[in-house]
Structures are given as C-alpha cells and as structure tokens.
Backbone bond lengths (Angstrom), bond angles and torsions (degrees), N, CA, C in turn:
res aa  C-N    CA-C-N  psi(-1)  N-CA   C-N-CA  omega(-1)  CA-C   N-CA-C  phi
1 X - - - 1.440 - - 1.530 108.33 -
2 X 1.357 110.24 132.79 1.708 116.59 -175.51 1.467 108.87 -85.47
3 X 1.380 101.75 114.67 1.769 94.93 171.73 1.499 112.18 -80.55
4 X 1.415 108.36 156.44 1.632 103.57 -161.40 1.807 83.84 -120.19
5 X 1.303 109.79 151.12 1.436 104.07 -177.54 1.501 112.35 -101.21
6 X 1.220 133.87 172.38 1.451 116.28 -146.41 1.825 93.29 -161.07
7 X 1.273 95.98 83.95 1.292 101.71 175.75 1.447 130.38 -75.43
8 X 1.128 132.62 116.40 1.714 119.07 171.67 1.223 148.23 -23.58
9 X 1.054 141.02 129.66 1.733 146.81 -168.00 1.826 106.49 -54.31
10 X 1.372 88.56 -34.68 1.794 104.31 -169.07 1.650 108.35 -126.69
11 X 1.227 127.92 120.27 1.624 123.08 179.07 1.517 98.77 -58.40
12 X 1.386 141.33 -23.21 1.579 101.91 155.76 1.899 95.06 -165.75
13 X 1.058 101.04 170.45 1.279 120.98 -170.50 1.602 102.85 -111.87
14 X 1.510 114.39 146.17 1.647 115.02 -178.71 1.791 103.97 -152.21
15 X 0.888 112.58 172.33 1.595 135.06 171.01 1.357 99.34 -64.80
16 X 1.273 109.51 177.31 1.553 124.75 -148.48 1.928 86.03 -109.04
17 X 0.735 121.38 -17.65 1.966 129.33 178.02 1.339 108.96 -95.27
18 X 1.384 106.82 -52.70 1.468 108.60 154.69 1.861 135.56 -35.41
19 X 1.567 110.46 -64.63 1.270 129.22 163.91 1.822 101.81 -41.76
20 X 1.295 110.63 -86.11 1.405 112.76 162.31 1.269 137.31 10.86
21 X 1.676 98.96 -71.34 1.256 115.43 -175.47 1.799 104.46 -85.56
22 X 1.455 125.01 -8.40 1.458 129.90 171.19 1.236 109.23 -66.25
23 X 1.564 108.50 -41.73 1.496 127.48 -146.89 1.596 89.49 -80.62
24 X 1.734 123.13 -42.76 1.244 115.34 -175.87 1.391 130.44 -76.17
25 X 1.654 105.81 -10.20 1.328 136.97 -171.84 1.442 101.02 -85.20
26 X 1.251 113.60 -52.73 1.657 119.92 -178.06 1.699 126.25 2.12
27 X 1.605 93.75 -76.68 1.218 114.93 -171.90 1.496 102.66 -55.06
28 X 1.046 127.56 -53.48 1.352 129.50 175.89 1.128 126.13 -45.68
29 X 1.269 100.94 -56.01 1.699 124.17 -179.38 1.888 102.26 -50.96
30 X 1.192 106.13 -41.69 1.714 107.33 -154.84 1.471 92.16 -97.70
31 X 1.492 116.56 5.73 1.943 103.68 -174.16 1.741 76.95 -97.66
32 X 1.353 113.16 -54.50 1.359 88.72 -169.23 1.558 140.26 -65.09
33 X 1.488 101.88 -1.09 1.805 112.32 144.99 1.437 129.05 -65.60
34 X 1.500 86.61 -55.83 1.721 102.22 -179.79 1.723 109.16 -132.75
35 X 1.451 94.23 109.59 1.437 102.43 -168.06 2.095 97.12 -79.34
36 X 1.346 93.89 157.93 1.329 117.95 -175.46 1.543 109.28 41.34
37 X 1.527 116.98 26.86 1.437 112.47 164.84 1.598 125.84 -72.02
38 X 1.435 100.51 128.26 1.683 105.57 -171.19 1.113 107.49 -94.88
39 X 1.293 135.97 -32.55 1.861 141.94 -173.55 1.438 97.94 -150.70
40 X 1.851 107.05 135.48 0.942 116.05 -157.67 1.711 81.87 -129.99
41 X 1.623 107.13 135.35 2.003 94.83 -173.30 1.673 81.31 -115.78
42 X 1.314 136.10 153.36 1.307 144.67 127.51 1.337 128.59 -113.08
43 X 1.218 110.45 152.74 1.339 109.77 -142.85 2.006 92.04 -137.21
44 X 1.511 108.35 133.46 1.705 88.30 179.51 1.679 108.41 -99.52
45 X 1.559 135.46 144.34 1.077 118.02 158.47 1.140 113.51 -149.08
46 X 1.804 108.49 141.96 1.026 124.81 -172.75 1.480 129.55 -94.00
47 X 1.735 118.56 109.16 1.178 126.07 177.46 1.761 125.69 -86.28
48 X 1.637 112.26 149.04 0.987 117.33 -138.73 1.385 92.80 -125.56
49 X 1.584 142.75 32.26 1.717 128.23 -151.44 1.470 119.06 -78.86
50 X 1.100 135.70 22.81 1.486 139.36 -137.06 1.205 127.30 80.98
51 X 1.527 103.19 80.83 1.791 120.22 -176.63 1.263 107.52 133.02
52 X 1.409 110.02 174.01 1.541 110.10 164.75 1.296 141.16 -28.62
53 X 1.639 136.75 131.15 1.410 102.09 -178.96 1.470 91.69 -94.05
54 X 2.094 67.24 -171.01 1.548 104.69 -160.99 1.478 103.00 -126.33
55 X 1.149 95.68 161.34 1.452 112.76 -169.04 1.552 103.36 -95.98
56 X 1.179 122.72 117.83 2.025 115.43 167.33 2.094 97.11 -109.36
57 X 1.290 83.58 174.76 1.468 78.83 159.56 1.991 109.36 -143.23
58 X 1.168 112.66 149.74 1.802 96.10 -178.75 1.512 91.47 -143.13
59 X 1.831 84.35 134.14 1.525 96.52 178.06 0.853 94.31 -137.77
60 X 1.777 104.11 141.08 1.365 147.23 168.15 1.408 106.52 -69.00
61 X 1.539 119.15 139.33 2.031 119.23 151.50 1.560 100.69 -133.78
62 X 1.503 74.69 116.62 1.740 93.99 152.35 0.878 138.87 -114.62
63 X 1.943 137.10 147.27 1.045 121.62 -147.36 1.866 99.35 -111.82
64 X 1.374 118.06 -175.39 1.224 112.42 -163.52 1.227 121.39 -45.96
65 X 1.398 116.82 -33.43 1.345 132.47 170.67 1.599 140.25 -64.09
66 X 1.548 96.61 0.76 1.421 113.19 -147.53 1.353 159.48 90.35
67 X 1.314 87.84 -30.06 1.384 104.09 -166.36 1.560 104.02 -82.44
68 X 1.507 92.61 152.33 1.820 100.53 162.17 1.402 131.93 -59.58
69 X 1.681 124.17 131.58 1.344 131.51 -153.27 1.846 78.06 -125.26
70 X 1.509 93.47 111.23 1.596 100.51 162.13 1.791 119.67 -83.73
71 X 1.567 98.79 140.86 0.841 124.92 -174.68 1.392 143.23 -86.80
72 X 1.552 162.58 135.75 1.263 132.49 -95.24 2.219 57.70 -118.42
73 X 1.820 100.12 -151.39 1.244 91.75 176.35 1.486 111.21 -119.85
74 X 1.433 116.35 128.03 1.406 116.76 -166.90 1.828 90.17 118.16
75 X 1.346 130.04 -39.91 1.062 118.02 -162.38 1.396 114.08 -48.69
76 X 1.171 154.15 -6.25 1.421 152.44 -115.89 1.683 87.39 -141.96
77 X 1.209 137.03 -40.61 0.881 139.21 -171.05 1.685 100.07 -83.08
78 X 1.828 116.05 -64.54 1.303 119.55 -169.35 1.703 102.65 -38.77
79 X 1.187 104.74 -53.97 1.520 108.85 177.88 1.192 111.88 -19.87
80 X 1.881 98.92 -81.14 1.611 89.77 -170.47 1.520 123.76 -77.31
81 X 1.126 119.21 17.99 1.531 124.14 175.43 1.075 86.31 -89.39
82 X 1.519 157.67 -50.00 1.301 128.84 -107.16 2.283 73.45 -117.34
83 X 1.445 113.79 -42.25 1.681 118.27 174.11 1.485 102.11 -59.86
84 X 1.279 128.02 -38.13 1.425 113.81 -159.98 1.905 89.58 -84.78
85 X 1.147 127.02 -28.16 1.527 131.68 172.43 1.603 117.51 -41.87
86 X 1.489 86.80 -56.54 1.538 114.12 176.59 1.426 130.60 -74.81
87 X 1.740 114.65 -16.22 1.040 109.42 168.00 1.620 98.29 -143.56
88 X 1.140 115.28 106.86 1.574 125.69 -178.80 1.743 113.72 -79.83
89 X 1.056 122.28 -17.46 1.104 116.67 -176.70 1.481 128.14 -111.94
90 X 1.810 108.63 14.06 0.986 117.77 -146.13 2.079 92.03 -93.57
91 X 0.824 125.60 -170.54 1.691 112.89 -167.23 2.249 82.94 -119.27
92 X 0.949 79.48 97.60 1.726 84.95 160.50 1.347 127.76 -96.66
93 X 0.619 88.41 43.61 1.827 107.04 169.78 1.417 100.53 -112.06
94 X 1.553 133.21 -40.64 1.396 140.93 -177.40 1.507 102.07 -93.83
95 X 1.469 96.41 145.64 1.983 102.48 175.12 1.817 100.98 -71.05
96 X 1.674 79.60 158.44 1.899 83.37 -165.85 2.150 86.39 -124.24
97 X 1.376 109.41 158.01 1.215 101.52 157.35 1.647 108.45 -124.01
98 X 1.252 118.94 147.89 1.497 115.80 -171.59 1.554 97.36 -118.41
99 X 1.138 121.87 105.28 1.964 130.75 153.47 1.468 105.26 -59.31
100 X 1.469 108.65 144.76 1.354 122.24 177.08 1.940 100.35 -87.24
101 X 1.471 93.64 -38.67 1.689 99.98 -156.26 1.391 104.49 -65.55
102 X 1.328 126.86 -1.23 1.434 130.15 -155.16 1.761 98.37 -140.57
103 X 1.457 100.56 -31.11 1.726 93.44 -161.95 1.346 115.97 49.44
104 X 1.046 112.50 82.66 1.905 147.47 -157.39 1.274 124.30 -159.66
105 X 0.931 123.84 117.47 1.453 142.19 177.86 1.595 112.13 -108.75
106 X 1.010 122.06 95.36 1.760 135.68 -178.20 1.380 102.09 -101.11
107 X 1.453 121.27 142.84 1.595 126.96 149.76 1.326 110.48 -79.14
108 X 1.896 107.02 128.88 1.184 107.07 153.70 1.229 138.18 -74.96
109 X 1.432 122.04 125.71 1.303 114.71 164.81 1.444 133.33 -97.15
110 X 1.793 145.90 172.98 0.680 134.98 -129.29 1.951 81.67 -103.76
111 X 1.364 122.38 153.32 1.102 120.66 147.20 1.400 121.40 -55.61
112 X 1.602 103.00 165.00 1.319 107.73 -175.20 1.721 97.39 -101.61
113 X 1.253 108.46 -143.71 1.701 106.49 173.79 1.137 96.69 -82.52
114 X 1.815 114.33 -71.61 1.232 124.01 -159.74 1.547 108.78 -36.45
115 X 1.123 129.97 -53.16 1.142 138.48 -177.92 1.689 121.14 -65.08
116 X 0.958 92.01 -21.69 1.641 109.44 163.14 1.266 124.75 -68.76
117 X 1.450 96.02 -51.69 1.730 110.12 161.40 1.292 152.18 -64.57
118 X 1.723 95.09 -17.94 1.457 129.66 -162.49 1.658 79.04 -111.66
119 X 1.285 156.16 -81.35 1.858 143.24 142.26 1.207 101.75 9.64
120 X 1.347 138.24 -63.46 1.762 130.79 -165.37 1.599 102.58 -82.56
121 X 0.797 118.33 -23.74 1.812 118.04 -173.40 1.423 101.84 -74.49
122 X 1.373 123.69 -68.06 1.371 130.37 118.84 1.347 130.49 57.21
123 X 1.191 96.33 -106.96 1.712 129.43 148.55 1.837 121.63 -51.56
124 X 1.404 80.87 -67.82 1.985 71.18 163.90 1.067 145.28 -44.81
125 X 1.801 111.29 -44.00 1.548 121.97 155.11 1.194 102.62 -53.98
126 X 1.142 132.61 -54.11 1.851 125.92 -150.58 1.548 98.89 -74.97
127 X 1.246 135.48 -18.61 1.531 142.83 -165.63 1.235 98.55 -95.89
128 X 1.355 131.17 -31.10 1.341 131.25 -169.74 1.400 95.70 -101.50
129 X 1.387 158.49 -86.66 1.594 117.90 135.56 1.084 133.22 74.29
130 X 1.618 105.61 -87.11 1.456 125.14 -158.45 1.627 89.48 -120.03
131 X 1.146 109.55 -7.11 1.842 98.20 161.82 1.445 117.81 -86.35
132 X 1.258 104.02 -26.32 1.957 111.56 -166.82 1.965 80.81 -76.24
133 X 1.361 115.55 -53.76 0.973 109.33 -156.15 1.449 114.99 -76.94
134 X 1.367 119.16 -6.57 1.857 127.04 175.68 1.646 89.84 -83.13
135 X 1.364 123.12 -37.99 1.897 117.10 -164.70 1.476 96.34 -78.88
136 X 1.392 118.79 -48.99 1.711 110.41 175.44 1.848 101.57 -44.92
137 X 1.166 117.45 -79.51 1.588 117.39 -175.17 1.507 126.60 -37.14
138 X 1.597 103.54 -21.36 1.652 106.65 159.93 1.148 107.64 -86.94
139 X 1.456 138.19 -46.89 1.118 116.90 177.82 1.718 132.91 -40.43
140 X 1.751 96.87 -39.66 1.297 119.47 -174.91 1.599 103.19 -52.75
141 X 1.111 101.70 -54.21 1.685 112.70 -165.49 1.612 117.58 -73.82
142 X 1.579 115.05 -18.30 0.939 127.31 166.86 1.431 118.99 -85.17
143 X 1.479 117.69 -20.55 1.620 118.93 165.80 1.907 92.20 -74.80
144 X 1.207 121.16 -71.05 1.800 120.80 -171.73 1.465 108.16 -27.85
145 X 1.551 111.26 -43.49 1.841 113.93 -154.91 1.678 89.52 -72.05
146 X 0.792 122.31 -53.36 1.737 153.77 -174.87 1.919 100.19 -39.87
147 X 1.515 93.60 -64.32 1.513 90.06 171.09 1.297 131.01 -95.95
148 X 1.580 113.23 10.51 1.478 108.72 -176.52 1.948 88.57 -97.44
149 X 1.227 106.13 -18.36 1.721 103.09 -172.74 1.555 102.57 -84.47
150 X 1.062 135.23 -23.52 1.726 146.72 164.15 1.598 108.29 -53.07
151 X 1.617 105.00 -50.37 1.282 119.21 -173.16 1.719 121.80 -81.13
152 X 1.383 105.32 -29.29 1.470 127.52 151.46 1.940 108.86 -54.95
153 X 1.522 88.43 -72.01 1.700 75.91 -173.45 1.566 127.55 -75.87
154 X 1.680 111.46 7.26 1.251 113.81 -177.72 1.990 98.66 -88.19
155 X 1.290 107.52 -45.33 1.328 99.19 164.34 1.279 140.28 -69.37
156 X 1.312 114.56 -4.72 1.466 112.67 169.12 1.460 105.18 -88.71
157 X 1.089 128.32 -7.78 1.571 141.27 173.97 1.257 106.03 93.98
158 X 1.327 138.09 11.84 1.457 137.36 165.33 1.683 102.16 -89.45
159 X 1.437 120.76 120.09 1.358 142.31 163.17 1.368 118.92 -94.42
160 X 1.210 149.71 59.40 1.529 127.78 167.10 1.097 113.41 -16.43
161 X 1.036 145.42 105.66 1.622 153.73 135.66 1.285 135.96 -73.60
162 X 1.900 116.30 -1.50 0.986 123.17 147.05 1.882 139.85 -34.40
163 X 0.547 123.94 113.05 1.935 139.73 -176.20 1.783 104.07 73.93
164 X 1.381 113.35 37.27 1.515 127.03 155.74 1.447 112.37 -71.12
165 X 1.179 130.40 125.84 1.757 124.27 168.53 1.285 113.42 -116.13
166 X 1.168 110.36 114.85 1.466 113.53 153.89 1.565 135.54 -14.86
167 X 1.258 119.65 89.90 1.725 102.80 -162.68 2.189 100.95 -71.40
C-alpha cells in the first residue's frame, strides 16, 4: 500500500503569543527579503504536471512607487511562509495584499467593470503624461546636442555661416 504524504495547509502552526510576536516581527522580517517594500501581493496557484495539483504561492513586492522589488531566490516562498505564519486564519486559497504602513493583510477581490474602466482611464492619462513628458526631454536634448556642437565647432574655429543674412 502507497503512503501518500500529506503536507499542511500552513508551513506551521503556533500559539496565540507566538503569532503575535510574528505579526510584530513581520515588517522586519519581509524588509530583510525585500528591502523598502511597501505592499506585498500573494497570490495562490495551483499546479497540475501529472497528478494531483499543488498548491504554490507567488508574491510580488512593491515599493512605494509601485514598482516591482526583485527578489533574492526562494524569496517568493519565505514571503508567504513568513504572512501565512503571521496570519493563520486568513483563507489562502484567495490572493491577500499585505501594506507595510498599516501591517495589514486584506483579501483581494476581483474588480468589477466599472472599476476596470475607471483603472484604464487611469492609465491612459498617466501614459499620455509620460509621453508629453518623454517628447519635452527630447526636445530638451536636442536643443543641448545642437548647442554643445555650435560650441564645439565655434572653438575649434570652424563657424558655419551658411544661411546667415546680413541685417
């Protein structure tokens, strides 16, 4: 008869002082994975390769700004060992997001449309944005290139004086 091995829902279970003292540890614990991480998302998913699946979990850190905070290797896991430690009762089966500024663990839920839509509007302003503001910065650099090559060829003593007019 094949014994099947039977791993836990949670990498470990603790006392109520214990949890506590995780919960106060947290922040610490997860800077020294992911330094200056402000929101930490995990996400559970279940793989299927031939046999039963399995449960992984992958978490994202982002830093105040948004952006993605890469992770050492293994970090993705410590993460959620060290949140699922800290919050035992939380339903991991659903993605959770964890705030630093609060030390909070929320379930995400799915957007609706509206909110989907009101996210793309969003984005569109912010893309258009960072386009006015990438064409200003070429412009910029194209006035500098313009006068550092004037200023180059005025000191080597070559002047173009071509399409100059006489006032």
């Amino acid at each position: 008869m094949a014994t099947i091995e039977a791993l836990p829902t949670r990498p470990r279970k603790a006392s109520a002082s214990r949890r506590r003292r995780h919960l106060k540890q947290l922040p610490h614990r997860l800077h020294q994975i992911a330094p200056d991480a402000a929101t930490v998302l995990v996400t559970p998913i279940w793989t299927d390769t031939s046999g039963p699946s399995t449960r992984h979990y992958l978490a994202r850190a982002l830093d105040p700004h948004g952006r993605l905070i890469r992770l050492p290797a293994g970090g993705s896991q410590r993460i959620a060992a060290l949140l699922q430690g800290a919050y035992p009762t939380a339903d991991w089966d659903r993605p959770h997001t964890w705030t630093a500024a609060s030390n909070e663990l929320t379930e995400r839920r799915p957007m609706s449309n509206p909110e989907m839509r009101a996210a793309v509007a969003r984005l569109t302003e912010r893309t258009a944005d960072l386009e006015a503001q990438l064409a200003l910065e070429r412009e910029r650099n194209f006035a500098l290139r313009v006068a550092r090559d004037f200023a180059d060829s005025e000191a080597s003593g070559y002047v173009v004086r071509t399409g100059l007019v006489a006032s």
